[in-house]
C-alpha positions in Angstrom: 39.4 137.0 64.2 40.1 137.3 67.9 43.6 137.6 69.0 44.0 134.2 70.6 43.1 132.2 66.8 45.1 134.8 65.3 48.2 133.6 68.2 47.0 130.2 67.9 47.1 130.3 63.4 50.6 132.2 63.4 51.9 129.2 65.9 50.7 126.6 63.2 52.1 128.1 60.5 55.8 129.0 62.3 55.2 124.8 62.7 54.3 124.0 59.5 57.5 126.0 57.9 60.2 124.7 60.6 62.7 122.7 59.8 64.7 119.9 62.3 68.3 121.1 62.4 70.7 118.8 60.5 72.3 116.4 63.3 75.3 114.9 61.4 76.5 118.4 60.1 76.7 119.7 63.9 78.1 116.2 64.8 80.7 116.6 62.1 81.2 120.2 62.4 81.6 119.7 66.6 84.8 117.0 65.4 86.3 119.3 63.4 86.4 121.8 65.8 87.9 119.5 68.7 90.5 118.3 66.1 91.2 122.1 65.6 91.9 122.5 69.5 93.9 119.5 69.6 95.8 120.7 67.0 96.2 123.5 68.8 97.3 122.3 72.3 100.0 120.0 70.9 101.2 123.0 68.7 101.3 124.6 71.9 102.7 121.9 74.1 105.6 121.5 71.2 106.9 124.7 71.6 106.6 124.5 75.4 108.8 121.5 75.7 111.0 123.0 72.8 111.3 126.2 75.0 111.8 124.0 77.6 114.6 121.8 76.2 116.2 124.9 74.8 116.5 126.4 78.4 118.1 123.1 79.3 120.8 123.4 76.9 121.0 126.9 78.0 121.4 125.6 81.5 123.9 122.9 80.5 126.2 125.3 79.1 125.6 128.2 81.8 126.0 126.0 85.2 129.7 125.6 84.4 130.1 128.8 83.7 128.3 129.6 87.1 130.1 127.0 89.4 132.9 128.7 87.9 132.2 131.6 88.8 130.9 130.7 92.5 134.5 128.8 92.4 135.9 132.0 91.8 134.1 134.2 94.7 135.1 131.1 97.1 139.0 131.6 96.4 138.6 135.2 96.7 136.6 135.2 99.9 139.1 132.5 100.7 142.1 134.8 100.4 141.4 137.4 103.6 140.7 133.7 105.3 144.6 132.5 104.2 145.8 136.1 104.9 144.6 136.2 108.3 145.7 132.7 109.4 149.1 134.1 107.8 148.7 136.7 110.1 147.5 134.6 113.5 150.8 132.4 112.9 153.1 135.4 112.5 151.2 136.0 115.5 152.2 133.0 117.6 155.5 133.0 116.4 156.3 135.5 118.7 158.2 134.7 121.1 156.5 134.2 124.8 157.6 133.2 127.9 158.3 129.3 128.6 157.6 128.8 131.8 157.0 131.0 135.2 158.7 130.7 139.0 161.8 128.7 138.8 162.9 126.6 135.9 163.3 122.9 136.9 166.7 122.3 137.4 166.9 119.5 134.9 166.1 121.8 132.4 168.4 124.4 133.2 171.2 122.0 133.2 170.1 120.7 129.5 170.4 124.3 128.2 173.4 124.9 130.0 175.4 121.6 128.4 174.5 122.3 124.9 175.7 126.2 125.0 179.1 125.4 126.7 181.9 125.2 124.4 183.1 121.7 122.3 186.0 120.0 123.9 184.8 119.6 127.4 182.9 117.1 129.5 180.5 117.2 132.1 178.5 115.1 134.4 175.9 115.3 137.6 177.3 115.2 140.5 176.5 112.4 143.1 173.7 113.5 145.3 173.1 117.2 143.5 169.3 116.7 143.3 167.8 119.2 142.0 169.8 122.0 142.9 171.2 122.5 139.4 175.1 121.6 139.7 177.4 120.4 137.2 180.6 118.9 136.8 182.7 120.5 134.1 186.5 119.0 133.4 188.8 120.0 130.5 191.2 117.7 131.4 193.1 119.9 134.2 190.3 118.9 136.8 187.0 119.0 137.8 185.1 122.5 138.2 181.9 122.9 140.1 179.2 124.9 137.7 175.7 125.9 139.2 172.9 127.3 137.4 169.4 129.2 138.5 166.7 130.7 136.6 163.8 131.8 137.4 161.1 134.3 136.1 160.6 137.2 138.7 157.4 139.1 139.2 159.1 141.8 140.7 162.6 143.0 140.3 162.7 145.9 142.5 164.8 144.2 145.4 166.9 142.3 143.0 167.7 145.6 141.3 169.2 147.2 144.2 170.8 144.9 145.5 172.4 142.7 143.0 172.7 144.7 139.8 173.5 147.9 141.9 176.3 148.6 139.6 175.3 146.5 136.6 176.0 147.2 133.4 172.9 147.7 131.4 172.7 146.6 127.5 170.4 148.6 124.6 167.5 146.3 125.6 167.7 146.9 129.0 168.8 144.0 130.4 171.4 144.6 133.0 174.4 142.1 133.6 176.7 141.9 136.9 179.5 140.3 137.1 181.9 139.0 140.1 185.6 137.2 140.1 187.0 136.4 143.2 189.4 138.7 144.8 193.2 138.3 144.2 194.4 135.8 146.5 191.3 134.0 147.0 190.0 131.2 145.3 191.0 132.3 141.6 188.4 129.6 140.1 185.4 131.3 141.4 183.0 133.7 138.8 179.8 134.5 138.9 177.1 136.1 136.3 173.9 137.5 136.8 171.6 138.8 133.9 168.7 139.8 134.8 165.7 140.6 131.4 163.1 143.4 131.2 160.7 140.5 131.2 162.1 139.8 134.6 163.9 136.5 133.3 166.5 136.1 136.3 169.9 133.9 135.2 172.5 133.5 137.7 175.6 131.0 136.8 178.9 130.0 139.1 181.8 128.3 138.7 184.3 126.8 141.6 188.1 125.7 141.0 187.0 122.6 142.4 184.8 119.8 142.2 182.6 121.3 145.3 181.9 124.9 146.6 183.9 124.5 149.9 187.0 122.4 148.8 189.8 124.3 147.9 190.8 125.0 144.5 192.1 122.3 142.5 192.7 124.3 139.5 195.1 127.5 138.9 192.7 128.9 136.1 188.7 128.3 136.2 187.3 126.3 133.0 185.2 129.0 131.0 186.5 133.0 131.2 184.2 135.3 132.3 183.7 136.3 129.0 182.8 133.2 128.0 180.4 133.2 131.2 178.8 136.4 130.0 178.0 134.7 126.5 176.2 131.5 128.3 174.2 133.7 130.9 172.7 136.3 127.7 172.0 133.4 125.4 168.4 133.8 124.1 168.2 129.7 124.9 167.1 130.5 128.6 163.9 132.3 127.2 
């Protein structure tokens, strides 16, 4: 038999003996098996969202716990903060110069009234201005006070001149003072005090109500002592 019949017979047979494949078995077979994935992915999906839920919980319970914390680290970095504000006011505390050039005579007279001593009176007198004079009375008469302060830039002229034989305290400020001379006008005094900072104070008192009337009084209102104590007073700062 030639080889093509013999092809063609074994072809026939193979035919003959084949079977169609069963179609409701692989139908029912393909369910099952998608069921079985389904089953799968939900099992899956459970413990996803239980993981899930659990880290949740976890988070719930660990936030606090980590605000408190970041609360923690805030006050801490906080403290340096508070310590060097602390130290900026201690800072500005210091004391610093309160004004430069002259002080305004209204000022000066302010600070003079509230350092001299209780029991006395004062007032401006008429047509003063600005020239820092003050009326002074303790009940024996009027005495002429004048005050002047200024700030100096340089001190090298006033230094050899006025406080030429000063007396000089620890801080170096130096202080000269001046009475008249026996049988002149025994109200007149005068204090100079001049700061390392170049804070220049100069205070007078007349025995009379003006600087060219004669004396009125037989002692002057304030010692010089007393003087002294008004012209160093850290007020004038």
């Amino acid at each position: 038999m030639p080889i093509e019949e013999d092809f063609t017979e074994a072809l026939r047979t193979t035919l003959l003996t084949f079977e169609p494949p069963n179609t409701p078995s692989l139908v029912q077979a393909g369910v099952r098996n998608g069921r079985r994935r389904r089953r799968r992915r939900a099992t899956v999906v459970g413990v996803s969202g239980a993981a899930v839920l659990a880290l949740v919980g976890l988070g719930a319970a660990a936030v606090p716990g980590l605000l408190s914390v970041g609360r923690t680290t805030h006050h801490t970095i906080a403290g340096p903060a508070a310590s060097a504000t602390t130290g900026a006011a201690t800072a500005s505390a210091t004391p610093k110069p309160t004004f430069t050039g002259s002080l305004p005579a209204d000022r000066a007279l302010a600070i003079l009234t509230a350092l001299l001593p209780t029991g006395l009176t004062h007032s401006i007198p008429p047509g003063s201005g600005r020239s820092g004079q003050l009326w002074v009375d303790d009940g024996h008469g009027k005495s002429l006070f004048e005050v002047h302060v200024s700030r100096q830039t340089s001190t090298t002229a006033i230094r050899s001149h006025v406080f030429a034989s000063a007396t000089t305290l620890a801080d170096g400020t130096l202080i000269q003072s001046r009475q008249a001379p026996p049988g002149t006008d025994p109200g007149h005094e005068t204090v100079n005090v001049l700061h390392p900072d170049g804070l220049y104070i100069t205070i007078m008192q007349w025995g009379a109500p003006s600087r060219n009337a004669p004396s009125t009084r037989s002692t002057p209102v304030l010692t010089l002592a007393q003087l002294r104590t008004i012209a160093t007073s850290s007020q004038w700062q």
